[in-house]
C-alpha positions in Angstrom: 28.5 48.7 -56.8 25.8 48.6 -53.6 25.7 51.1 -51.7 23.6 51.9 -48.3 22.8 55.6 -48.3 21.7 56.2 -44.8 19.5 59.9 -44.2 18.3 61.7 -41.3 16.5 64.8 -40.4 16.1 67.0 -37.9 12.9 68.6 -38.4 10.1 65.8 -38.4 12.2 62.7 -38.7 9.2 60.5 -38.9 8.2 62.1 -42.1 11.3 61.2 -43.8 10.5 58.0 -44.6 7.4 59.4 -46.8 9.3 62.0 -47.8 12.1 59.8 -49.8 9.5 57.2 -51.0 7.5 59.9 -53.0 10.9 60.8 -54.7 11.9 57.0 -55.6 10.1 56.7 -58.8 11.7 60.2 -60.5 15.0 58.9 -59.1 14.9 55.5 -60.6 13.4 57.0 -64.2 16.7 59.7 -63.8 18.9 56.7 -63.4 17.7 54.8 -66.3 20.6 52.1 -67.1 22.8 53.5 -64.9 21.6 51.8 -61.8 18.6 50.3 -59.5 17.0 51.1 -56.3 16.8 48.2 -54.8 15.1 48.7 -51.0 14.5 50.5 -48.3 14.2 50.3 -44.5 14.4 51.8 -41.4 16.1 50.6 -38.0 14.0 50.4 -35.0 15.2 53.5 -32.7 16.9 54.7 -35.4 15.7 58.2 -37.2 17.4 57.3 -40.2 15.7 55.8 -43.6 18.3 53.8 -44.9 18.3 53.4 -49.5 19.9 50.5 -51.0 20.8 51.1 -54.4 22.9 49.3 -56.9 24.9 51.9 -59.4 27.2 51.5 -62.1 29.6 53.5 -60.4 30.6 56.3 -57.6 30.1 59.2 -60.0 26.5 58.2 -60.6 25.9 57.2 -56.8 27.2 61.1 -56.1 24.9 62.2 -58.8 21.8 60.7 -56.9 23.1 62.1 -53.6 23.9 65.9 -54.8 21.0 66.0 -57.9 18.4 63.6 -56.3 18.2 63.4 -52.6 19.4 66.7 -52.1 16.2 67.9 -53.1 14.1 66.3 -50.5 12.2 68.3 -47.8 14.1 68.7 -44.3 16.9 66.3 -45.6 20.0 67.2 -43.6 22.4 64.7 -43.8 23.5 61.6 -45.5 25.8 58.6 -44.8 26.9 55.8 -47.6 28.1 52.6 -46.8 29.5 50.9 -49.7 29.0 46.7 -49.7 32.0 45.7 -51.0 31.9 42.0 -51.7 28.4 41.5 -51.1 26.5 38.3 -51.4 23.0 37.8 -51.4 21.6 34.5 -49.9 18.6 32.3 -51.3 15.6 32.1 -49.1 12.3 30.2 -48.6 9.6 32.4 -50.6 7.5 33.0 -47.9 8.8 34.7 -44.6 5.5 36.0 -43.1 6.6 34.5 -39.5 10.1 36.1 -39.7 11.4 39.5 -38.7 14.6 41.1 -40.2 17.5 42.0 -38.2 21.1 43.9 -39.6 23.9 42.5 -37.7 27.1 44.4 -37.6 31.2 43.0 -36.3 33.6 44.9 -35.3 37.1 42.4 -36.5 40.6 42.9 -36.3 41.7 43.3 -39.8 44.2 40.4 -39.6 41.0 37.8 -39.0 38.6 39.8 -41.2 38.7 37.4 -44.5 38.6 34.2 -41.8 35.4 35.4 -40.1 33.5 36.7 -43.6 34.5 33.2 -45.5 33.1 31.7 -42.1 29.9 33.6 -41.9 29.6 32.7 -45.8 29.5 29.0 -45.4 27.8 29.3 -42.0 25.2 27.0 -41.0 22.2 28.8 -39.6 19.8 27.6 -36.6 16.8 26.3 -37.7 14.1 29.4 -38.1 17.1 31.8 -38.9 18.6 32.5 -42.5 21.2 34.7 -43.6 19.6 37.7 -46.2 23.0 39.2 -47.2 26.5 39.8 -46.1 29.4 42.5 -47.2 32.4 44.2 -46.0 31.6 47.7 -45.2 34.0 49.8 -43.3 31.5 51.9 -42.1 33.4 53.0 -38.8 37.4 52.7 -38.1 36.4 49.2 -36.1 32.9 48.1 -37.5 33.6 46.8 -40.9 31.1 43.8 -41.4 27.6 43.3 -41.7 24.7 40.7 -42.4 20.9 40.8 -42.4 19.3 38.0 -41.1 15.7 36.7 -41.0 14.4 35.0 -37.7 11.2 33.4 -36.9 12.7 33.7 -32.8 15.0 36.6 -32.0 16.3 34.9 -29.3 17.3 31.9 -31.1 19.3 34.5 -33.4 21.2 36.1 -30.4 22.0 32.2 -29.2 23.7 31.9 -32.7 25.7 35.3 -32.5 26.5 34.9 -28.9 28.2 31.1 -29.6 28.8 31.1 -33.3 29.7 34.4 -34.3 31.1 36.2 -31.0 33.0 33.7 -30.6 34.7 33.8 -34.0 38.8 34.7 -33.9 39.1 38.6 -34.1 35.8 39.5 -33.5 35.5 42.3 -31.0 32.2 43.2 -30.9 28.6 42.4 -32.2 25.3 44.7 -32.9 22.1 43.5 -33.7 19.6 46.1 -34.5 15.7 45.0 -35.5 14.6 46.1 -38.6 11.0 47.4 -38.2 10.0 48.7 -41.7 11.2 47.1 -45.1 9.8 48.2 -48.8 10.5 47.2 -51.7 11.4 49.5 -54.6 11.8 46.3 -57.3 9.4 43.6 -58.1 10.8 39.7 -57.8 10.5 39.0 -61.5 12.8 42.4 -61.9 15.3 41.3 -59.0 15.8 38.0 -60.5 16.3 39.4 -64.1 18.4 42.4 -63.2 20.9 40.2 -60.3 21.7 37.5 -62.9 22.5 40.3 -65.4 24.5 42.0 -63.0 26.1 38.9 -60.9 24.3 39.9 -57.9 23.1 36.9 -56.2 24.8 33.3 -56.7 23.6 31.1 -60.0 23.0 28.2 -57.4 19.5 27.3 -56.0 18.0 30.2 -57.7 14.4 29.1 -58.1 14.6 29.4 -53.8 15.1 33.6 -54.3 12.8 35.1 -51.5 10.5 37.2 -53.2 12.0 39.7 -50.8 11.7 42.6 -53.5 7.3 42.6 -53.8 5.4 40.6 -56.2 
């Protein structure tokens, strides 16, 4: 399973991000075979550092809540968002020009499988591309989310506002701009570790961003 464990703190919420990146290494050597950090970023006006972490299962993802991030300095909260049936896009290698944005839908649940298949075979405008998309639940009405890359961000609100707003059952779209992104697994890692672990699909492989580091 992915999961998206969001953190905040009240004290010094700037130094959160530093805080959890110093503690990444022990936590990935504690999880050994039982799971990957994957990434992490943080949402512009947004005080939370958001982990994305791929785990064999919810025990171990509570053991790296409670034993792990528990321990960091002036931590006080967390948030998960599981990614239930997440895919993860190939993309052009190099996407210097483009910034990253996390979309999220609120849907009526009777439309919800029309509007994820439909986002799934969506085409994107040119200078846009889809990074990932999954079901998430994470509030009683948003319960879908994508990334997207854009070289224009207005040509990525043109597409929301006539492609995906305008989708049966969806209520209501958010984009938020995703101003800091690292990488806590190299390419040659990603690409080993998703085909062992079905995470990205077999096709057009060899077009993988190198969105993990080099």
């Amino acid at each position: 399973m992915i999961a998206i464990v969001r953190m905040k703190a009240q004290e010094r919420p700037e130094r959160l991000w530093d805080s959890v990146v110093t503690h990444t290494e022990e936590i990935q050597e504690r999880l050994h075979e039982r799971g990957r950090l994957l990434y992490m970023s943080r949402r512009a006006k947004h005080e939370d550092v958001s982990l994305f972490v791929h785990v064999a299962d919810s025990d171990v993802l509570g053991s790296v809540i409670t034993d792990e991030l528990g321990r960091i300095k002036n931590l006080t909260s967390c948030w998960v968002i599981n990614m239930l049936k997440p895919v993860f896009f190939p993309l052009p290698k190099d996407t210097s020009k483009m910034k990253r944005y996390v979309i999220t839908l609120r849907v009526f649940p009777s439309h919800l499988r029309e509007v994820y298949e439909r986002l799934l075979r969506a085409v994107m405008p040119l200078g846009v591309m889809m990074a990932y998309l999954a079901l998430t639940f994470h509030l009683y009405g948003d319960c879908l989310q994508f990334s997207a890359l854009a070289e224009d961000e207005r040509v990525l609100n043109r597409f929301i506002a006539d492609k995906v707003r305008n989708l049966p059952g969806v209520l209501k779209t958010t984009v938020n701009y995703v101003e800091r992104t690292k990488p806590l697994i190299s390419y040659d890692e990603w690409k080993k570790y998703s085909i062992r672990h079905s995470l990205i699909p077999s096709w057009n492989e060899r077009l993988m961003v190198d969105q993990f580091g080099n």
